[in-house]
N, C-alpha and C positions, 0 to 999 in steps of 0.2 A: 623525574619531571613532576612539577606539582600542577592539581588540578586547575588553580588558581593561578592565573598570570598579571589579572590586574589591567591588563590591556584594553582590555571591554567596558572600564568600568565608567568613560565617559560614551557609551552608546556606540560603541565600533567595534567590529570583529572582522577576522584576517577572513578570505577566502584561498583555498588552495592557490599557490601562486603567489600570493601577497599582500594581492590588492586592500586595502581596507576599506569598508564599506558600513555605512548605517545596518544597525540593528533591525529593521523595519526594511531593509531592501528586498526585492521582490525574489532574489536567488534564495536568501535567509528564512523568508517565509515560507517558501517551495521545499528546502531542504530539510527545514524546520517541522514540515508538515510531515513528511515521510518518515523523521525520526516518532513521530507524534503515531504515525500508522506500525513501526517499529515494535512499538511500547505497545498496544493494544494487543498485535499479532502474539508476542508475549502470552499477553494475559489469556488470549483467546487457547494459544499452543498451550497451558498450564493449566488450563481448563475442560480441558477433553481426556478420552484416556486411549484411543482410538490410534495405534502407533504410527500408522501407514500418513494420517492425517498430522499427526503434532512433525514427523517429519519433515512432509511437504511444508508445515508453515513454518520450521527451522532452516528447510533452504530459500523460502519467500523472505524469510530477516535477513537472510544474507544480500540475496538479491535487491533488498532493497536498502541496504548498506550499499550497494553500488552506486545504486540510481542517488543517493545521496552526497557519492562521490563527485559523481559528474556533474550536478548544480552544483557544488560547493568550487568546483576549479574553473579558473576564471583567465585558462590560460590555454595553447597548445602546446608548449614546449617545457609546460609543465611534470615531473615527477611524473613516472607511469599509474594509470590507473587502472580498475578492475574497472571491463565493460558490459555492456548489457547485451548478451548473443540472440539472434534470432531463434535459438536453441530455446532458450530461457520463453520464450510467449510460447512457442511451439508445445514446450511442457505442459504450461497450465493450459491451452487448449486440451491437451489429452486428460489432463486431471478433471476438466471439467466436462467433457464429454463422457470420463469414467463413471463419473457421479449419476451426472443426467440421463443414463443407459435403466436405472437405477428409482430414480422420480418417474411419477406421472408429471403428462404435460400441464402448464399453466395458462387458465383457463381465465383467468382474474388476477388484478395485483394483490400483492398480501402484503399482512400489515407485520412488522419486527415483531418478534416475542413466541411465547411460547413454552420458551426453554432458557434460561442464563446464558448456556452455549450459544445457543442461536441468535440471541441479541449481539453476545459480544461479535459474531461473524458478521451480523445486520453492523454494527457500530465503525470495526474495521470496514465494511465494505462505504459506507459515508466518508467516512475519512479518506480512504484510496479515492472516491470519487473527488472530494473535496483538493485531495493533492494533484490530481488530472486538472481540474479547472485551474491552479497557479502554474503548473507547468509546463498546459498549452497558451497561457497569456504570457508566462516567461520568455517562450522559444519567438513570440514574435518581436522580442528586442535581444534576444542572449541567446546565443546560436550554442547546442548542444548538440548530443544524439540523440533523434528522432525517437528511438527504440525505448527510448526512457517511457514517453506518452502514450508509444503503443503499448510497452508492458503492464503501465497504471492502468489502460483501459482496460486490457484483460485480466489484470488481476481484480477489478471490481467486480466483473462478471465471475470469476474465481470465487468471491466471498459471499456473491450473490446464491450461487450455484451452493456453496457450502454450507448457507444459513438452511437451507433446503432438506440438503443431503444431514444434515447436524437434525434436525428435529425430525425427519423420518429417522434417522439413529437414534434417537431418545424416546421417542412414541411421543413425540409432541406432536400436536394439531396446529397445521399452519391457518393463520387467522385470514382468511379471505379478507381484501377491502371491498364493502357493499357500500355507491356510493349512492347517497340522497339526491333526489330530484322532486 
């Protein structure tokens, strides 16, 4: 099968099931984003050397190959698809209580940086938030599974929690925000 179909090339693409739909439609944007949070997780997992950690973010790509799934099918009786379990949030709560066992509490916001790692975890975790806001304004016209927006919420907090647990691993100093008044 070639990359190229050609079908797209006046601003339309299929969604699971058939449908065709603008390039700029709000499922494509939503699905579009998660591929986009996909790619950084990537970058982030290729960037660490932490085994227990590059793992967890090899099963968060898979998981969010799902969650891609599910905005992208535009049907019920559509082809079976892989689903998002309450199993899957349950996890990264534990991964993120593992961490934060781990941290001192926070006392103030802080600012991204630090470390390479800990930006790209800060950048992925914008992005996750970023895909949360298209995918709770999606569900109120595009009825999916719920579990999808829960899972985005907590995996922001996942990457929040990582950007954390990433620079006390590196001996980076987290930058407090002090704000001006």
């Amino acid at each position: 099968m070639k990359v190229y179909t050609k079908s797209g090339d006046k601003g339309k693409t299929s969604l699971i099931g058939g449908a065709r739909v603008p390039k700029y439609d709000n499922r494509i944007e939503a699905y579009g984003t998660v591929d986009e949070l996909i790619s950084f997780t990537a970058l982030l997992k290729d960037s660490i050397s932490n085994e227990s950690v590059k793992n967890t973010l090899l099963w968060i790509q898979d998981r969010l190959m799902t969650c891609a799934s599910i905005l992208a099918t535009d049907c019920d009786s559509c082809k079976k698809i892989p689903i998002i379990y309450e199993s899957d949030i349950e996890r990264l709560e534990k991964e993120i209580d593992l961490m934060e066992e781990s941290l001192k509490p926070l006392k103030s916001f802080i600012l991204p940086g630090g470390n390479v790692i800990v930006s790209y975890s800060h950048i992925c975790r914008s992005i996750c938030r970023r895909t949360e806001r298209l995918t709770v304004k999606l569900i109120e016209n595009v009825p999916f599974d719920e579990k999808v927006n829960k899972y985005l919420n907590r995996l922001s907090d996942y990457f929040f929690v990582l950007s954390r647990f990433l620079a006390k691993e590196t001996g980076a100093n987290e930058i407090t925000w002090v704000p001006k008044f």
